[in-house]
Backbone bond lengths (Angstrom), bond angles and torsions (degrees), N, CA, C in turn:
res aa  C-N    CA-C-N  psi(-1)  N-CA   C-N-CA  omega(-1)  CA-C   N-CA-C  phi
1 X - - - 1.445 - - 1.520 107.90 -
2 X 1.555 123.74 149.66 1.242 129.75 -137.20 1.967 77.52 -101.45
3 X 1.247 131.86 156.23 1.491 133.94 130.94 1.847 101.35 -16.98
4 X 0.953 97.65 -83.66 1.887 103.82 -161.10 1.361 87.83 -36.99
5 X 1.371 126.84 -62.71 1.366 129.81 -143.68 1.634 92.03 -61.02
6 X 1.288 128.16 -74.55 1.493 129.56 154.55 1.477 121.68 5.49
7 X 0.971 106.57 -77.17 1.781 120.79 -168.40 1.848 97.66 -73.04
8 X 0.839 118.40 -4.01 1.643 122.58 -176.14 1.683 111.20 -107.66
9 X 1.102 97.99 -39.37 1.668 122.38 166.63 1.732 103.87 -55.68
10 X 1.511 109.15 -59.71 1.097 111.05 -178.86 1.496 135.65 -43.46
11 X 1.521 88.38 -60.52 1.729 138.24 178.89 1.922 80.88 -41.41
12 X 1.368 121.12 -54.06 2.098 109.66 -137.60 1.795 70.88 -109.35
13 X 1.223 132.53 13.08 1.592 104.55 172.84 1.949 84.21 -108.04
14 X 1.213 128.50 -41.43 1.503 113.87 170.29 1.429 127.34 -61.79
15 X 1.237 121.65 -33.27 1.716 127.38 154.60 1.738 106.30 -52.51
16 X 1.131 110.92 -59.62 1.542 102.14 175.83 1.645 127.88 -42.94
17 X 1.555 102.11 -62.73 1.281 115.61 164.84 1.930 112.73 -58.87
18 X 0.875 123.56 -39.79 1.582 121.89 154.53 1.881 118.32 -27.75
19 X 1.623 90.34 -59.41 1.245 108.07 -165.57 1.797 104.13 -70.61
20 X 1.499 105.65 -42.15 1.744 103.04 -170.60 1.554 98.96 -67.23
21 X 1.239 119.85 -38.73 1.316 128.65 173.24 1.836 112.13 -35.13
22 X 1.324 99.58 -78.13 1.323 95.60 175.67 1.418 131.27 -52.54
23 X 1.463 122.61 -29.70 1.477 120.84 165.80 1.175 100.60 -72.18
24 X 1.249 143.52 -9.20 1.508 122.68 177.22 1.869 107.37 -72.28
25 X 1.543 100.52 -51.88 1.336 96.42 177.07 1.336 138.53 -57.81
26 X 1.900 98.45 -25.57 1.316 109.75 158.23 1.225 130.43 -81.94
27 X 0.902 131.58 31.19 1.654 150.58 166.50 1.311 100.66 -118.94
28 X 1.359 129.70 -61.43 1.362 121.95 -172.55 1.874 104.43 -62.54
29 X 1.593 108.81 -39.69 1.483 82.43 -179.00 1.381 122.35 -62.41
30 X 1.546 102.56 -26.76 1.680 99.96 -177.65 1.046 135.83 -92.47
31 X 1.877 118.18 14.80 1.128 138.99 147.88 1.528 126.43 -60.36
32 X 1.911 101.78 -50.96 1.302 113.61 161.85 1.391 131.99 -52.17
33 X 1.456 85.90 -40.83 2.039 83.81 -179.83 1.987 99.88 -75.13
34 X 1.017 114.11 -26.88 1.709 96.70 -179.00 1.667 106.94 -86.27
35 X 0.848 133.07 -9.16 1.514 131.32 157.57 1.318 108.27 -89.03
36 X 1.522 135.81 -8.32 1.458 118.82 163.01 1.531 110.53 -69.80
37 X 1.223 89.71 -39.33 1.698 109.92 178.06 1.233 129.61 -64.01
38 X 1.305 120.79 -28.79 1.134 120.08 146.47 1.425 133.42 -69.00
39 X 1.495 122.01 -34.23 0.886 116.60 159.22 1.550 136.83 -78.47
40 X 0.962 121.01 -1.58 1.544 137.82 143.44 1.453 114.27 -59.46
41 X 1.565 124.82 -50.09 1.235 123.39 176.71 1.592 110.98 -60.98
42 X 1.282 109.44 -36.85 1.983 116.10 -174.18 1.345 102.63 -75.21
43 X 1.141 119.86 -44.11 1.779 119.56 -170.92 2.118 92.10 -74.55
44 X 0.990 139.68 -30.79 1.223 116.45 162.93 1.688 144.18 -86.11
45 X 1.664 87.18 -24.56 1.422 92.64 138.49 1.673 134.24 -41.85
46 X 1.805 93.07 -75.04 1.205 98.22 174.71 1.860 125.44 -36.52
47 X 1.627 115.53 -44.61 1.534 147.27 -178.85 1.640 89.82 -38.45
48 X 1.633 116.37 -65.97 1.316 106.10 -158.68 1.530 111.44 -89.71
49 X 1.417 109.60 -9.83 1.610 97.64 175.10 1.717 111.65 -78.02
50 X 1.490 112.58 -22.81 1.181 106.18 170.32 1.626 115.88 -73.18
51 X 1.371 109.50 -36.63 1.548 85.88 170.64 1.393 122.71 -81.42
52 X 1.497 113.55 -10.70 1.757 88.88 172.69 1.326 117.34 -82.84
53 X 1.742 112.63 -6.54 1.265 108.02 179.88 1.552 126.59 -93.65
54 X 2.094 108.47 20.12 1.095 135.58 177.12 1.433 118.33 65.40
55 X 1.590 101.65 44.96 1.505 109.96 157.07 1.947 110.64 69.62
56 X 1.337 108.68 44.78 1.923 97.07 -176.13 1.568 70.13 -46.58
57 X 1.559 87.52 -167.28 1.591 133.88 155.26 1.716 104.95 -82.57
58 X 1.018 120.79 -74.07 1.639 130.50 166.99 1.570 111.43 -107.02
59 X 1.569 72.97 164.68 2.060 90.70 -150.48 1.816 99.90 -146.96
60 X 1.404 117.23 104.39 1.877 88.66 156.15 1.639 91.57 -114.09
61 X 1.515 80.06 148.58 1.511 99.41 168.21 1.670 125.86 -106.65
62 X 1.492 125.40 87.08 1.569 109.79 -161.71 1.524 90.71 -91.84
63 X 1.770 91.98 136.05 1.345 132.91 174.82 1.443 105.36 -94.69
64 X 1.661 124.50 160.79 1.885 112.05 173.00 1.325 98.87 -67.79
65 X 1.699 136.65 12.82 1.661 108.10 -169.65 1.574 90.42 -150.18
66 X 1.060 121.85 -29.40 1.691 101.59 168.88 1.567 107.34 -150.91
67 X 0.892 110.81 174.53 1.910 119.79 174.15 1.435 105.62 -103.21
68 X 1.594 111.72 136.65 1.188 115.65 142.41 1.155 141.44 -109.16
69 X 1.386 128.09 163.06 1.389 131.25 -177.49 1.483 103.41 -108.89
70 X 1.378 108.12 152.01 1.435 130.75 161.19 1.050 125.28 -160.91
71 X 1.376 118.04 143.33 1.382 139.47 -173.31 1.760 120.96 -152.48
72 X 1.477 82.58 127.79 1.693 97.53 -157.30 1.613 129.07 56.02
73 X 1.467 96.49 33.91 1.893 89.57 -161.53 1.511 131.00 95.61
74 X 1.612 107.10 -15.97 1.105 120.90 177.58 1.352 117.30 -103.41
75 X 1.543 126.76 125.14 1.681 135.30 -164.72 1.764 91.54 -83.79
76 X 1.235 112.63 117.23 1.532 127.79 -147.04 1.755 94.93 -110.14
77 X 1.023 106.69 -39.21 1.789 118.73 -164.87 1.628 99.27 -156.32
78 X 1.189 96.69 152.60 1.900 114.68 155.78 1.297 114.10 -135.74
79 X 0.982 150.09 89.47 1.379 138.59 166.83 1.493 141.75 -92.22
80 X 0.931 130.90 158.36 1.245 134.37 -159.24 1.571 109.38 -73.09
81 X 1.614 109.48 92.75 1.470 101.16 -175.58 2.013 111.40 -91.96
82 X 1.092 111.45 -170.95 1.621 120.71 -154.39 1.538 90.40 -108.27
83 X 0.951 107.53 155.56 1.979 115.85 -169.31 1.401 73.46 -100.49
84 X 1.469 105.96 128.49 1.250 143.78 172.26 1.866 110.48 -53.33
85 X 0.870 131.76 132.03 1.606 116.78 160.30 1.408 123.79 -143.11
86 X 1.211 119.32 134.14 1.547 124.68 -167.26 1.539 101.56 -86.13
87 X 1.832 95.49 173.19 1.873 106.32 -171.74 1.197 77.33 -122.47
């Protein structure tokens, strides 16, 4: 293989890796923005069950798939709760 051929070889395997590079970040950003989003959706959820449930101080709320926390109005935690099962 010639030099040129080499340095050209090189050149389209670093553009490539450039390129996988950037879809990585674009996946990760657009993972982040739908888990911001969800968690924006849970913390207002959470917002109105605490006020219809007249403001405790602390609050969990179990969901069939995770628990939340709140305190003072504020969605504090979510965690990964256990799918419930009856006898």
């Amino acid at each position: 293989m010639s030099d040129t051929a080499a340095r050209s070889r090189t050149a389209e395997q670093l553009q490539a890796r450039a390129r996988a590079d950037e879809q990585q970040w674009a996946r990760a950003r657009a993972v982040a923005a739908k888990r911001a989003t969800q968690l924006a959706q849970a913390a207002q959820r959470a917002r109105s069950l605490w006020e219809a449930r007249g403001r405790p101080t602390t609050m969990a709320i179990l969901r069939p798939d995770t628990v939340d926390l709140v305190a003072d109005g504020r969605l504090t935690g979510v965690s990964p709760g256990g799918r419930a099962t009856s006898r």
